[in-house]
VEXMARGU-226934 format. One line per 3 residues: for each residue x, y, z of C-alpha. Coordinates in nm, 2 decimals, m for minus. Layout:
BEGIN
X,Y,Z  ...
//
This chain:
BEGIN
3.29,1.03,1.16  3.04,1.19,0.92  3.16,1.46,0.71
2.89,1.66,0.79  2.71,1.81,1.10  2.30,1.82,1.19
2.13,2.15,1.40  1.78,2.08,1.51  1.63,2.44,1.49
1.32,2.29,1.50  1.12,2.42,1.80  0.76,2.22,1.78
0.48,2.29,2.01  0.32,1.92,1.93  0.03,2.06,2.10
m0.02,2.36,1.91  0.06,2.23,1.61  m0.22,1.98,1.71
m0.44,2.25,1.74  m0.36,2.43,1.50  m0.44,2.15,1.18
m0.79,2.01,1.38  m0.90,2.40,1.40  m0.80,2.41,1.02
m1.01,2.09,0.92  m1.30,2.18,1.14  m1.31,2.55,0.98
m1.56,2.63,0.70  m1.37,2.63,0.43  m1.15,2.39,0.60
m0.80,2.35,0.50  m0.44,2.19,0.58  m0.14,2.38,0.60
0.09,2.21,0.29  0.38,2.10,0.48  0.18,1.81,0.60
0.22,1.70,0.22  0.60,1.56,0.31  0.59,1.27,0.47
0.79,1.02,0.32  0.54,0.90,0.07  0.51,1.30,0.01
0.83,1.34,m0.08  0.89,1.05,m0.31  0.55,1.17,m0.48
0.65,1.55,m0.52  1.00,1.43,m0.70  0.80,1.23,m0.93
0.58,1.52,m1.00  0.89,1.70,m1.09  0.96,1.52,m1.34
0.64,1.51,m1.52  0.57,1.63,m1.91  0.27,1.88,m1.79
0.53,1.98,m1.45  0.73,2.26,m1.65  0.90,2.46,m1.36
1.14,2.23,m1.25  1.29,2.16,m1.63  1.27,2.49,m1.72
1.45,2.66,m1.45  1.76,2.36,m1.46  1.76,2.49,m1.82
1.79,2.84,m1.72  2.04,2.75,m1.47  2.21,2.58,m1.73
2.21,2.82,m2.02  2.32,3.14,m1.75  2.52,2.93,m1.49
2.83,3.17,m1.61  2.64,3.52,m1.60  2.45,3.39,m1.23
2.78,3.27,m1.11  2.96,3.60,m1.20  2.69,3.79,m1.00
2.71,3.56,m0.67  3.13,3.57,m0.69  3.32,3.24,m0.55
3.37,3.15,m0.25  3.06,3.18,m0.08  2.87,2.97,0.19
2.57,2.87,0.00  2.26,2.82,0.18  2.02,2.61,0.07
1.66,2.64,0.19  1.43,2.36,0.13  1.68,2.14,0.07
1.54,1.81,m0.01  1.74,1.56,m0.14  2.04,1.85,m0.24
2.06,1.76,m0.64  1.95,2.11,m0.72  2.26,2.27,m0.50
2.47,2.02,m0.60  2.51,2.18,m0.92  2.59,2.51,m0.77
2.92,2.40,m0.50  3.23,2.31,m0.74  3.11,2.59,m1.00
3.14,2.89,m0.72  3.39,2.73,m0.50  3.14,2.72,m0.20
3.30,2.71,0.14  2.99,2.61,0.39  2.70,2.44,0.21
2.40,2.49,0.49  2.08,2.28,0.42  1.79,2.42,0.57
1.51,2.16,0.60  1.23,2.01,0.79  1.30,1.67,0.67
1.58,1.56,0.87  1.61,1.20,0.77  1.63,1.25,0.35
1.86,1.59,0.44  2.08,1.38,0.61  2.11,1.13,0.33
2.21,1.43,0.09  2.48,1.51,0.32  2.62,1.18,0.36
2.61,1.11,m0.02  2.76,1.46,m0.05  3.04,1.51,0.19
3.25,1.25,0.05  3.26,1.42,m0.31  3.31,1.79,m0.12
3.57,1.73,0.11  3.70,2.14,0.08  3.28,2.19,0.17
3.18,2.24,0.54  2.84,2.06,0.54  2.57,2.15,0.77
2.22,2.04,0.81  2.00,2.26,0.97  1.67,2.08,1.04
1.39,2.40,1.10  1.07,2.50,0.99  1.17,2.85,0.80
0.87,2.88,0.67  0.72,3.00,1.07  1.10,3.25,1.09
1.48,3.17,0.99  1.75,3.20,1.28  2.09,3.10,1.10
2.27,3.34,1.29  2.50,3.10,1.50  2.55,2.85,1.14
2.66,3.17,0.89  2.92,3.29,1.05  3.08,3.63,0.92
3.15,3.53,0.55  2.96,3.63,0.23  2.62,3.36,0.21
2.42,3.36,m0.08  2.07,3.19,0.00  1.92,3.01,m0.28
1.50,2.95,m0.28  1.46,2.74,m0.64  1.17,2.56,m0.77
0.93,2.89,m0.71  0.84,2.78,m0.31  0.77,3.12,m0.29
0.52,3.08,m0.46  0.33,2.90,m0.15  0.35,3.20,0.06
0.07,3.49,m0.03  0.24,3.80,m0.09  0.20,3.95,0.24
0.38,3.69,0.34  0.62,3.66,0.09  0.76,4.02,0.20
0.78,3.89,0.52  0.99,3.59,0.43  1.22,3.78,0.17
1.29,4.10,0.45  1.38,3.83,0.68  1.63,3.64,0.43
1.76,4.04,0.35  1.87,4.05,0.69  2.06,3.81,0.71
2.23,3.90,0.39  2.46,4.15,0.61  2.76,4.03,0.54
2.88,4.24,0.22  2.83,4.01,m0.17  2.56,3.80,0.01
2.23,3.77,m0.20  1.95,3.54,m0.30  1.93,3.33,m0.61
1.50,3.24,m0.60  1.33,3.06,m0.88  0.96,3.21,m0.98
0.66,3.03,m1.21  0.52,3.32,m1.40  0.15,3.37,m1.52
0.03,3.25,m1.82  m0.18,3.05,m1.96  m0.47,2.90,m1.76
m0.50,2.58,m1.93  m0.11,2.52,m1.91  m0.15,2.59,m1.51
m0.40,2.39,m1.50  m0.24,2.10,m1.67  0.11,2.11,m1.40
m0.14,2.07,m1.12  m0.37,1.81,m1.22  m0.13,1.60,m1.46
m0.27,1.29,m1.69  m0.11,1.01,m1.44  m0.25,1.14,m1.17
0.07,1.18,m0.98  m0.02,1.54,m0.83  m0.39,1.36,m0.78
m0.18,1.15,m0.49  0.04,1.36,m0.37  m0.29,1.58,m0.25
m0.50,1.28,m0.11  m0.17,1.14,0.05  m0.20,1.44,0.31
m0.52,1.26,0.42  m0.34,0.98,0.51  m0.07,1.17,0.69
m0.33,1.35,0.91  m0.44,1.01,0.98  m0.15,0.89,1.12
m0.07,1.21,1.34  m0.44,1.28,1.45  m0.60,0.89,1.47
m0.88,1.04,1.26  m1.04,0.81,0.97  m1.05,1.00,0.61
m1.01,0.75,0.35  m0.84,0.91,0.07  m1.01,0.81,m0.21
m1.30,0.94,m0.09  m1.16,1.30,m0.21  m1.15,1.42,m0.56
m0.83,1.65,m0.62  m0.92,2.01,m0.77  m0.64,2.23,m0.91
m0.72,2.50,m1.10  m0.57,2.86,m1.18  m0.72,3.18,m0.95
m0.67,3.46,m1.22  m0.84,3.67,m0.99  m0.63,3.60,m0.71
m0.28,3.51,m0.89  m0.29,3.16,m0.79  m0.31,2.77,m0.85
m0.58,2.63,m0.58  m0.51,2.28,m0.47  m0.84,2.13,m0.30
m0.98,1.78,m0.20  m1.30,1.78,m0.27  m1.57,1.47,m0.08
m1.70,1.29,m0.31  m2.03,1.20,m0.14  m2.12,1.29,0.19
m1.83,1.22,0.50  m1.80,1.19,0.87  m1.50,1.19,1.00
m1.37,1.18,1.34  m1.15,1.43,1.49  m1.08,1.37,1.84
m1.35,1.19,1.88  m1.58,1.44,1.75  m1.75,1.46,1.40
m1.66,1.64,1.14  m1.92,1.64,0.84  m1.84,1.69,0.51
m2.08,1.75,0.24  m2.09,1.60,m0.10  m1.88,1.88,m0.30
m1.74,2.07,0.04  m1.33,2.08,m0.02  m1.08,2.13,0.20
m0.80,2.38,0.09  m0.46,2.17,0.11  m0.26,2.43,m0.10
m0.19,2.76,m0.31  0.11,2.86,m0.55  0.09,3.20,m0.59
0.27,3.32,m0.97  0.44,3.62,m1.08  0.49,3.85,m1.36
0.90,3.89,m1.35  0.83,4.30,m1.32  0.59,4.22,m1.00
0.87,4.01,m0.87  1.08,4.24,m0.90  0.92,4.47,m0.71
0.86,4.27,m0.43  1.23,4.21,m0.41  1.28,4.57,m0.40
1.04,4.62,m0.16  1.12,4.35,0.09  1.51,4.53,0.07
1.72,4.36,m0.21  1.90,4.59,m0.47  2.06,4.55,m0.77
1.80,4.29,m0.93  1.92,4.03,m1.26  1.66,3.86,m1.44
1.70,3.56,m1.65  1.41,3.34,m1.82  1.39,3.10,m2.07
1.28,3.19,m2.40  0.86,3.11,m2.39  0.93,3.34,m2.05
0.76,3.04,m1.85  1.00,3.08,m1.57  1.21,3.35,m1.40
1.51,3.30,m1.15  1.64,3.60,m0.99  1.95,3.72,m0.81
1.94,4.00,m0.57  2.19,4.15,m0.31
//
């Protein structure tokens, strides 16, 4: 027996979601909701991106993590069910169990098969660690009522997926995780890019490989396979670029020369230039953050960054 259990939260209207991404690609602009970027190719691509010279989030915040483990750990207290939300392959929890003495460790993720591969490679080196796998789309509401039980839970968001959410519905998203913080010395531990410097934006979104350049046109592929339509990927420029305006990294693909591509049978034309919206990655000043953390419900707010203050991770209760 596994030392680990899965929950399938997931409750899909195929049909909708159907729907939902032809509406989006037929739509002037047209776009494609980004968690049709992880399919299994996706994923593979998105850890590579990760660790990428021009990708700094995901290097700075382990070294925040690293240099403040002590001072975070003191603020989350041991013995905690640690829930980790967008769980991927579990390395960045992993870090987290032994050093707080975690009771539960709850990964909350739509992808079922590489969360279940964390699990197994995890239980065995956790045995003290109640593992569960929650397989759910948070993103559209979080329901962990009936996996948290009455103990402490401190929900950790790293990586700045926040960030994906606009702001209106970022407050959204962070009320509903302080709900479920009822449980007295629960809190969130989030990771959160910060503005700076356009060209340096620029540069972690449209890398000199050309790994982030696949990991956008890949989603054409994936639409493929779920709608039977007939983009050809490299057909599409990617476009990344930092919004100042709007807060924001844009990620587009833009046609090349003129396309037609069916969509249930129908035609969809796109001209030569037209770009279709895949994703955005919205970035904070720390004091904006913090706000937003206030107002969504959270209280007493630590801030660490690293010392170029590229990167923020905040605990909140």
């Amino acid at each position: 027996m596994p030392g680990y259990r899965l929950v399938n939260r997931l409750v899909r209207d195929a049909a909708a979601e159907r729907r939902e991404l032809v509406s989006g690609l037929r739509a002037t602009p047209a776009s494609i909701p980004p968690k049709y970027f992880y399919d299994a190719l996706g994923c593979a691509l998105y850890g590579a991106i990760c660790e990428l010279p021009e990708y700094y989030p995901t290097r700075t915040e382990r070294a925040i993590f690293l240099a403040h483990r002590a001072d975070i750990a003191r603020c989350i207290g041991r013995a905690r069910q640690f829930v980790d939300l967008g769980a991927g392959d579990s390395s960045k929890a992993e870090e987290w169990l032994a050093f707080i003495a975690a009771t539960r460790y709850i990964a909350v993720d739509l992808a079922a098969a590489q969360m279940e591969r964390a699990l197994a490679r995890l239980a065995p080196e956790y045995p003290a660690v109640e593992m569960v796998g929650v397989i759910a789309d948070f993103a559209a509401g979080l329901d962990l009522a009936a996996e948290l039980g009455d103990d402490p839970a401190t929900f950790f968001y790293p990586g700045s997926s926040i960030g994906n959410f606009t702001p209106v519905e970022a407050l959204a998203f962070l009320a509903d995780l302080r709900r479920h913080c009822a449980a007295p010395g629960s809190g969130l531990l989030i990771g959160v890019d910060t503005k700076k410097d356009k060209v340096r934006l620029d540069a972690a979104y449209d890398d000199a490989l050309g790994v982030t350049a696949a990991f956008n046109r890949n989603v054409l592929n994936h639409v493929n396979r779920l709608l039977g339509s007939n983009f050809v990927a490299e057909a599409y420029a990617h476009r990344a670029f930092y919004n100042a305006a709007e807060g924001r990294i844009e990620m587009h693909l833009e046609a090349i020369a003129p396309q037609t591509v069916l969509l249930e049978g129908l035609p969809r034309r796109f001209a030569a230039g037209e770009r279709i919206h895949t994703e955005n990655s919205y970035k904070y000043a720390p004091a904006e953050f913090a706000a937003l953390l206030e107002r969504s419900g959270f209280r007493g707010t630590r801030c660490w960054q690293d010392s170029a203050g590229d990167f923020a991770v905040f605990y909140a209760d």
